[in-house]
DRENDO-932313 format. One record per residue: x, y, z of N, C-alpha, C, O in turn; residue in one letter. Coordinates in steps of 0.001 Angstrom, whole numbers, plus 524288, in hexadecimal, padded with zeros to 5 digits. Each point is the difference from the previous one (the first is absolute). Layout:
XYZXYZXYZXYZA/...
***
This chain:
803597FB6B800007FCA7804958000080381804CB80000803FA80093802A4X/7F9D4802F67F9D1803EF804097FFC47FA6A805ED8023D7FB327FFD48000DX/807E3803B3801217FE29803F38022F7FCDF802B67FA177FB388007E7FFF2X/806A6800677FD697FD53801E17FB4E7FB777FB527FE527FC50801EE7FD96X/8035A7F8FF803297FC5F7FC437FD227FB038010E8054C7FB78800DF7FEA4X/805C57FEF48067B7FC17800D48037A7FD128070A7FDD97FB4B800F47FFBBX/808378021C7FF4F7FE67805427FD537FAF1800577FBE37FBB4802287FFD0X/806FA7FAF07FD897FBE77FDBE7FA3B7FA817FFDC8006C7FC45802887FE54X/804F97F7828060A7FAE97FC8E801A27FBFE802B4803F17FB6D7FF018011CX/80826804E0800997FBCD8046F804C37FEE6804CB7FB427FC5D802E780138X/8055D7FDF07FB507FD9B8031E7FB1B7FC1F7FC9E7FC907FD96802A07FCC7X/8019E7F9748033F7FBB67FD2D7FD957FA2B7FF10804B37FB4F800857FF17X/807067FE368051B7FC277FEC58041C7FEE0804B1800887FB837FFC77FE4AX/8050A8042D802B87FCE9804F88025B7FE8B804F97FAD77FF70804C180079X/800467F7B57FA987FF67801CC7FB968017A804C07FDAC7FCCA802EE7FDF2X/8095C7FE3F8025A802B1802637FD80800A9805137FF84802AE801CC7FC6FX/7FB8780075806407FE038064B7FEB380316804788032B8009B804537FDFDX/801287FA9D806978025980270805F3805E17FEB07FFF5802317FBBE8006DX/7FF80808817FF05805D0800158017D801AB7FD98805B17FDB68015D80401X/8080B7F9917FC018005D7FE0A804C4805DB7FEB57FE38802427FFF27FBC1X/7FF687FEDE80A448051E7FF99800FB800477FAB2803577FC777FF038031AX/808967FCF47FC19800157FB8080387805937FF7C800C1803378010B7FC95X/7FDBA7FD8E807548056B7FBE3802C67FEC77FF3F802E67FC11801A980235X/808CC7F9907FFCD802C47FB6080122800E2801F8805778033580371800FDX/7F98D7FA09802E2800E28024080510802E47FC2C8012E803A2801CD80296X/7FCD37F99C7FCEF802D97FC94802748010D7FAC97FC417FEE38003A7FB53X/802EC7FBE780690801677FBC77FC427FA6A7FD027FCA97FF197FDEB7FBC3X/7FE4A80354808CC7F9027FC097FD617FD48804FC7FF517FDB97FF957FBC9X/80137805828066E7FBDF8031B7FD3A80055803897FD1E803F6802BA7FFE2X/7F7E97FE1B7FD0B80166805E57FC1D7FA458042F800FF7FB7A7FF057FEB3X/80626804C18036E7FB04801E6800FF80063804B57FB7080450801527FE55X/7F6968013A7FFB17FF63804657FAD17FCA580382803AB7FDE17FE8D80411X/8020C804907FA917FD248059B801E07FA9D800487FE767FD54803D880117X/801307F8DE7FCCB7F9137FE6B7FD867FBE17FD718039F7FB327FFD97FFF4X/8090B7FDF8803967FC757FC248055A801C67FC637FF407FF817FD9D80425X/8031D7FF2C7F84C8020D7FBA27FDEB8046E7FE00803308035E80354800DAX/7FD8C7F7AB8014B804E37FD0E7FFCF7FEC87FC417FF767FBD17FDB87FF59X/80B01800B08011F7FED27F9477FBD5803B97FE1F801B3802F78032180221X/7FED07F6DC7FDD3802767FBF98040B801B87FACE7FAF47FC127FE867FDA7X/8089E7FF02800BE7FFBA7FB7F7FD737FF4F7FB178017D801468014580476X/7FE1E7FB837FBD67FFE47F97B801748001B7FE677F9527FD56801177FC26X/806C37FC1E804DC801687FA977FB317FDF6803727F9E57FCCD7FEB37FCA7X/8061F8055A803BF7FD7B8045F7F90F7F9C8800A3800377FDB3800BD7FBD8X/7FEF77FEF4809BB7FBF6802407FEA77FEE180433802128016F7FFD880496X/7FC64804927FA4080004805568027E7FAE67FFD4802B97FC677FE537FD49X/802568032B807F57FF0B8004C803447FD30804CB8030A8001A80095804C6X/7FDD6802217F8457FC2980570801447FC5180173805937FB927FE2980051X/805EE80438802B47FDAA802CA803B87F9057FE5B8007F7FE097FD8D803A3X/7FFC1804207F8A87FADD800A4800088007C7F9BD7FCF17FF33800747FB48X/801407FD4D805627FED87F8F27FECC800027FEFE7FA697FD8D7FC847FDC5X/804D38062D8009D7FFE77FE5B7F907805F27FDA6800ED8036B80203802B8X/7FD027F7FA7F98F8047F7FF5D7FF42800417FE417FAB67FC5B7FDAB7FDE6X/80A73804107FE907FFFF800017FBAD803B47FC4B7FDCC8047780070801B9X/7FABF7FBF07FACF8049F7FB627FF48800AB800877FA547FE15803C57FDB6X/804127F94C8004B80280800447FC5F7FF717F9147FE11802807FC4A801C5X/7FA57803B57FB0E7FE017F89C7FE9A8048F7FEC67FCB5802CF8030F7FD92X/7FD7D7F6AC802DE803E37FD7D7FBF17FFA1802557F883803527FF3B7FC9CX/7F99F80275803167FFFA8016F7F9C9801D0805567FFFC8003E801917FB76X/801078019980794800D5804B8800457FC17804F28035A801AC803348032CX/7F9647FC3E7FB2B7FD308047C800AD7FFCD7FFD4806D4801BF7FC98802E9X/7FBC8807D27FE447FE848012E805BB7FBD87FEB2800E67FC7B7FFDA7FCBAX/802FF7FEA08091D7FA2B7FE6D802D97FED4804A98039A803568022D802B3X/7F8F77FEC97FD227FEB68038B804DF7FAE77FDB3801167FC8F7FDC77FD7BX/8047F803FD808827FBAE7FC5A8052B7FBD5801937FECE7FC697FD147FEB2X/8033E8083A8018A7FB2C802F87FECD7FAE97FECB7FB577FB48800DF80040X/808287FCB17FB6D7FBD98001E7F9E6803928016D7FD248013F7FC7F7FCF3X/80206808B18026C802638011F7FCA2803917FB597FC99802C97FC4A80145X/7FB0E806B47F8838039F7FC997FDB980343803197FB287FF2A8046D7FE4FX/803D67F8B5800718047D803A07FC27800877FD6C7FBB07FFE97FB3E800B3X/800D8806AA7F924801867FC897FB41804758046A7FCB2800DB8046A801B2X/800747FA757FBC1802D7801B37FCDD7FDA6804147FAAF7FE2B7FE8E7FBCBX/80256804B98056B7FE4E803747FB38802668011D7FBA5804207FDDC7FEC4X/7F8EC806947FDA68050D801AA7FCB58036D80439801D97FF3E803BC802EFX/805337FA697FA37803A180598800EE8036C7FD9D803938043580221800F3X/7FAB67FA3F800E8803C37FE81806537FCE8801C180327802AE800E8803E3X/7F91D800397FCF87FBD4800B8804FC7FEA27FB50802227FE8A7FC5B7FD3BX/801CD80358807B07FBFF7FC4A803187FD5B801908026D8017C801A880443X/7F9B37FE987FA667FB6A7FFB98017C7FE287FDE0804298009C7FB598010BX/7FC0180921802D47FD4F7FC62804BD7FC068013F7FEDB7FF388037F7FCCBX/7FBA87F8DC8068E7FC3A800517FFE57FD0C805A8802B07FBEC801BF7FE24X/8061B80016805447FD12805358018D802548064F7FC247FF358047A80190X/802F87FA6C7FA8E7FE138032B7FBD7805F3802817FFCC80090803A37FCE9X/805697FA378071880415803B28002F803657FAC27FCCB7FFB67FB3A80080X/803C1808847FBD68034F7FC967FC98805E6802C9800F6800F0804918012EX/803717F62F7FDB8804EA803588023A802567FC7F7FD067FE717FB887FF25X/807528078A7FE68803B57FD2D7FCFC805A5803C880349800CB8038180332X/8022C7F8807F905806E88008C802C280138804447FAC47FEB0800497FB62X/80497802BA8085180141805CD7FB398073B7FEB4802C6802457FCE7802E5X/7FEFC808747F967805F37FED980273801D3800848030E7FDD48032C802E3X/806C47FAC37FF008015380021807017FDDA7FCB2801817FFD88013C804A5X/7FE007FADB7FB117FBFC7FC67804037FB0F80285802297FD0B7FDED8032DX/8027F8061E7FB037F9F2802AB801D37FB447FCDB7FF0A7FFBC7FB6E7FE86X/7FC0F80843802BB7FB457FCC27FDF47FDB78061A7FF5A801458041380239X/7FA537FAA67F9447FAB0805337FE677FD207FD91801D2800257FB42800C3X/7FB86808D38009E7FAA37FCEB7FFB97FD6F802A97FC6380247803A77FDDCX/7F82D7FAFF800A47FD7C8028C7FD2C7FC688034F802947FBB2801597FE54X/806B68000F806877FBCF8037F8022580367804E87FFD37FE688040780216X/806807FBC67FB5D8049880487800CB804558004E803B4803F9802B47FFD4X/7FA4B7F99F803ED805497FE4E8037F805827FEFB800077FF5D7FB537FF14X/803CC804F380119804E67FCDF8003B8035A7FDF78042E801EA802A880385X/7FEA67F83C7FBC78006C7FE11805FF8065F7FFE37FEA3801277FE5C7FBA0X/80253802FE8073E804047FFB08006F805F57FEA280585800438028780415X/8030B7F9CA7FAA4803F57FF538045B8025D8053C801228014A803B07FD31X/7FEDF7FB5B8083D805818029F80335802697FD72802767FEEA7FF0C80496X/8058E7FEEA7F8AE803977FD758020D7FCCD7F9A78008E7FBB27FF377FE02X/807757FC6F805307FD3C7FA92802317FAE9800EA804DB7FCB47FCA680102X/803AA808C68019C7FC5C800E18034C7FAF38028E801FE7FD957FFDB80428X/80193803627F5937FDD0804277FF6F7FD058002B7F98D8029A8006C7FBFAX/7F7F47FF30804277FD35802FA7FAAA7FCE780231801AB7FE5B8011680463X/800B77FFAE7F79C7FBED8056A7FFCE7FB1E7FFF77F9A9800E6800537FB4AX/7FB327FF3F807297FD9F801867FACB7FC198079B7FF277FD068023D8030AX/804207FEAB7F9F67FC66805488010B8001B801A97F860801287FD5A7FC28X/7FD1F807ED8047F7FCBF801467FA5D80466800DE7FC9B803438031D801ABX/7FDB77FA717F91C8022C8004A7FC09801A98056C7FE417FBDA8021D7FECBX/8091A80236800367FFCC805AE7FF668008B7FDFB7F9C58001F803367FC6CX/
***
């Protein structure tokens, strides 16, 4: 689990729209400025408010909640509650709500509004 992928997944769950900030308080948690933290066990992410997010043998993501994700065009993946996000350069991510979720450093992202 990386601090930017918990970033992502709290920009899809709280549907994309609100500028937020997260790190690495300690070895197991990552808390974001949205209300969000998150915890790993065995690569599955582990969400505060009881959503947990895995990653199935074929690739795609599970989420606890309903949400589901496919592959779009363009390099979009698509979730089911209407927010789509692809990898730009640097290891970033867009969303299509205008976001850009981005690293600081191994301990620190940040997603907020695209200039």
């Amino acid at each position: 689990m990386t601090v930017l992928e918990v970033a992502v997944y709290a920009l899809v769950l709280t549907g994309g729209k609100t500028p937020f900030f997260c790190e690495q308080k300690d070895q197991v948690v990552v808390e974001c400025t949205n209300g969000l933290s998150a915890t790993e066990e065995k690569g599955v992410i582990h969400y505060d408010n009881g959503v947990v997010v895995s990653r199935l043998p074929d690739g795609n993501l599970s989420f606890s909640n309903g949400i589901t994700a496919h592959w779009g065009a363009g390099s979009w993946v698509q979730f089911s509650n209407g927010v789509s996000m692809r990898r730009v350069a640097g290891g970033n991510f867009r969303s299509s709500t205008g976001m850009l979720c981005e690293a600081g450093g191994t301990t620190k992202a940040s997603c907020h509004e695209e200039s």
